[in-house]
N, C-alpha and C positions, 0 to 999 in steps of 0.2 A: 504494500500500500504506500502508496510514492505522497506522504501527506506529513510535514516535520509538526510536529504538535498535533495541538488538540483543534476541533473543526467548532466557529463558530456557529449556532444557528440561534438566528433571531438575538443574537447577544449571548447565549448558554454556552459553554464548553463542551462539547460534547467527545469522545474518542472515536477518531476516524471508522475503527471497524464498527459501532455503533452508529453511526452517521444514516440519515436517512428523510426521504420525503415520500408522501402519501403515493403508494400507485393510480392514483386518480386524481395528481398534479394534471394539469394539462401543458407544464412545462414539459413532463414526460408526452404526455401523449397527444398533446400537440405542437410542441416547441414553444409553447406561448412565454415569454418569459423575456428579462435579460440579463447581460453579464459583464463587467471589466475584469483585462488584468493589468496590475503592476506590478512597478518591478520596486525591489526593495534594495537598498545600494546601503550596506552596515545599519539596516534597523532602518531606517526610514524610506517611505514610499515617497518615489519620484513622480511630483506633481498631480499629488494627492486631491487637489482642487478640482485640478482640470478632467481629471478621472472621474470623481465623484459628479463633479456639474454635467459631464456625459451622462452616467447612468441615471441621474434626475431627467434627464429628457427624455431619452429612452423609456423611463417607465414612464411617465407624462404620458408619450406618444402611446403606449399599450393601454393606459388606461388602471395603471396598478399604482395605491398609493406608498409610498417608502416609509419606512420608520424615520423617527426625527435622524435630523442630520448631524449634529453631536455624537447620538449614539455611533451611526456609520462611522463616524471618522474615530471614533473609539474602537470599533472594533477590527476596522483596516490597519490602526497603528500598532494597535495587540497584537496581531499576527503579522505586523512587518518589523514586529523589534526580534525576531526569529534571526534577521540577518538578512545575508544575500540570498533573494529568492524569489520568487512568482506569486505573487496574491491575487487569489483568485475569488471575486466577490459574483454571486448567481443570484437572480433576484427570480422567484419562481412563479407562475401566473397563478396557481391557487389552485382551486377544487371546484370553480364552477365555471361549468359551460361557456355560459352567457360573458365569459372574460371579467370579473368583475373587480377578480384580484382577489375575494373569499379567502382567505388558509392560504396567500401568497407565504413564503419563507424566505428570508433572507441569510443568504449563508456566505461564509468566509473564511478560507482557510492558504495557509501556506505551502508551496510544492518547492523542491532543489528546481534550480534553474536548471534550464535543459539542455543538452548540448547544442552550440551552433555552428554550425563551420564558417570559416573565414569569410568564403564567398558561395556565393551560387548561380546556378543555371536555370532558366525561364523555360518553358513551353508555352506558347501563346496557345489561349483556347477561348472561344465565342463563348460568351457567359451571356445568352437571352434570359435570360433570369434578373440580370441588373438591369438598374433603373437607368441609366444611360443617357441620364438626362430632364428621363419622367421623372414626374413628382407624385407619391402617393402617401397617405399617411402615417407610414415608417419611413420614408426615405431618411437616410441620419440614423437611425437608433441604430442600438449596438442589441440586436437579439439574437437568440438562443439558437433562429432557423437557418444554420449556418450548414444543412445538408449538398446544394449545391456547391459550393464552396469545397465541401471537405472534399467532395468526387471528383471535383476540378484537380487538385492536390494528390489525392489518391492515383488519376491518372497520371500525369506529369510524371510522379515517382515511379509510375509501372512500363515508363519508357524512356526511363534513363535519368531525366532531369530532379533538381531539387526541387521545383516546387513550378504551379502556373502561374499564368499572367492572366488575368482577364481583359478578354479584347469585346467592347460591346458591336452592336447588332449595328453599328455606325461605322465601326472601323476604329473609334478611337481606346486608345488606353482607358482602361480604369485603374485597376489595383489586381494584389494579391490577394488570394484565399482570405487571408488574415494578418497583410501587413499591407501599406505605401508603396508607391514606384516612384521615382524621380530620376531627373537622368542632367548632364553640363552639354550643353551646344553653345560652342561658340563662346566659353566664357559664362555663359547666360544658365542659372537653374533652375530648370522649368519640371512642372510637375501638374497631373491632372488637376482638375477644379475640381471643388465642392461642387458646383454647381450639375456637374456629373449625376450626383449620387452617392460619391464613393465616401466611405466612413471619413468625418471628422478626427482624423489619428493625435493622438495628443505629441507621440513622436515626431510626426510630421510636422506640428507646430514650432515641436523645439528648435528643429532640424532649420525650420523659417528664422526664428530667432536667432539659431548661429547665422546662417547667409546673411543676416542685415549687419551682424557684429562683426563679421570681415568682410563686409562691402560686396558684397556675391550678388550680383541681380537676380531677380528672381522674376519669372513669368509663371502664372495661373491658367492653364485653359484645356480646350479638347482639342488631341492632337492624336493624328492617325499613328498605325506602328510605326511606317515607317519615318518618323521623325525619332524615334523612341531608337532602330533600329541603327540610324544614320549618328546617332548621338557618339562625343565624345567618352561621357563615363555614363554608368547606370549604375543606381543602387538602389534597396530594398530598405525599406526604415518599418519598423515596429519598435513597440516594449521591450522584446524579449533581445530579437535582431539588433537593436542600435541601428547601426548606419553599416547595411552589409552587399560590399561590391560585388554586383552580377556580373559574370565573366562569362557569359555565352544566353542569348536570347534562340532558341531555335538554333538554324544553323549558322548563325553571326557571333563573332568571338568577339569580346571585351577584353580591353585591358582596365589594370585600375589604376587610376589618375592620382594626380598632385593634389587637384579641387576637393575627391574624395578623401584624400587623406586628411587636407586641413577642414574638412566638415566633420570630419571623425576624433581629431585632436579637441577640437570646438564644441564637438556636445560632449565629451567627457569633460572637457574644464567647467561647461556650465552642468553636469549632474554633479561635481563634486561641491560647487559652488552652492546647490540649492538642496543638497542633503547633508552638508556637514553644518556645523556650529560656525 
């Protein structure tokens, strides 16, 4: 059981083999539900705000109300003084049908971080599943129905590759399974919009905050692959990832850059800055 400590639910300690929600969650049986992770850098969660201001919307948009918000940040820092590690907070849709949030549970626990490798490899794959621009009312949340996604990834790895890309039903870039894509042209660090659909990453924010702090332009928008393909460097930004150079798209080999590396030097000086004393 890959689970360091004891497992929050609803603020209780509970012990992981004991851990549990109703079989007539509809988080179970319909994905209804949502969820953050972060990451913990020596006991404290890296941008514990901007995680937590996500899942407030996220369950906003479901319709599910959250425990006060004190409590949460209490019991995310409870299990992020664990150390270096993944905090993983589930907000679960409850026990009735109708969505109403009924017997929702909130739970929180810490995992070892995972292993990542240095760099990786892309397979581009049509995700008509993404919103690509539509607007519905999850577009943004971070929820639970993250089954397309996982198959996208699941395939990628069953033909070689580290992980997909999602290409929408337009041609343009969106994102990964469950991280960011961003790429340097030209000096310039361009990276899909919001406006897409694609998650809010808080990574991705920070990742904007270093480019402004060493002067890195940055352009926002919807750009076909092959801009993405054509590009100088490419990289992969989540939680867990950081800022992780993609060194082959399909059949296009990457190398990894100067820019990459002083964006990578950049958000380590700023997660050291905003988790230590």
């Amino acid at each position: 059981m890959n689970v360091l400590g004891y497992v929050l639910i609803d603020g209780e300690p509970v012990e992981p083999g004991d851990a549990s929600i109703s079989i007539f969650d509809i988080a179970l049986l319909r994905g209804f539900g949502c969820f953050e992770s972060l990451r913990s850098y020596g006991g404290v969660a890296f941008r514990r705000r901007q995680h937590l201001d996500r899942l407030g919307r996220s369950a906003e948009a479901l319709g599910i109300e959250l425990p006060d918000r004190k409590s949460i940040e209490t019991w995310v820092a409870d299990r992020a003084q664990v150390g270096n590690s993944t905090i993983r907070v589930v907000v679960t849709g409850g026990t009735d049908e109708k969505g109403s949030g009924e017997g929702s549970r909130f739970i929180v626990f810490a995992e070892p971080l995972p292993h990542v490798d240095e760099t990786v490899t892309l397979l581009p794959i049509e995700a008509p599943w993404h919103p690509d621009g539509a607007l519905s009312e999850l577009t943004g949340a971070k929820t639970l129905s993250y089954g397309p996604n996982v198959a996208a990834r699941f395939h990628a790895k069953n033909e070689g590759y580290g992980d997909a890309l999602l290409v929408g039903r337009s041609g343009n870039v969106l994102e990964g399974p469950t991280n960011t894509v961003a790429w340097i042209s030209d000096g310039v660090f361009e990276t899909p919009s919001l406006e897409l659909g694609i998650l809010a990453s808080v990574t991705r924010q920070a990742v904007l905050d270093v480019a402004d702090r060493i002067g890195l332009p940055v352009c926002e928008g919807a750009y076909p692959l092959r801009r993405m393909l054509e590009a100088d460097e490419v990289v992969a930004l989540s939680t867990l990832r950081e800022i992780q150079p993609v060194v082959r798209i399909g059949d296009v080999v990457k190398e990894v850059g100067p820019i990459t590396r002083r964006l990578s030097d950049g958000l380590r000086d700023l997660i050291a800055e905003e988790t230590t004393g």
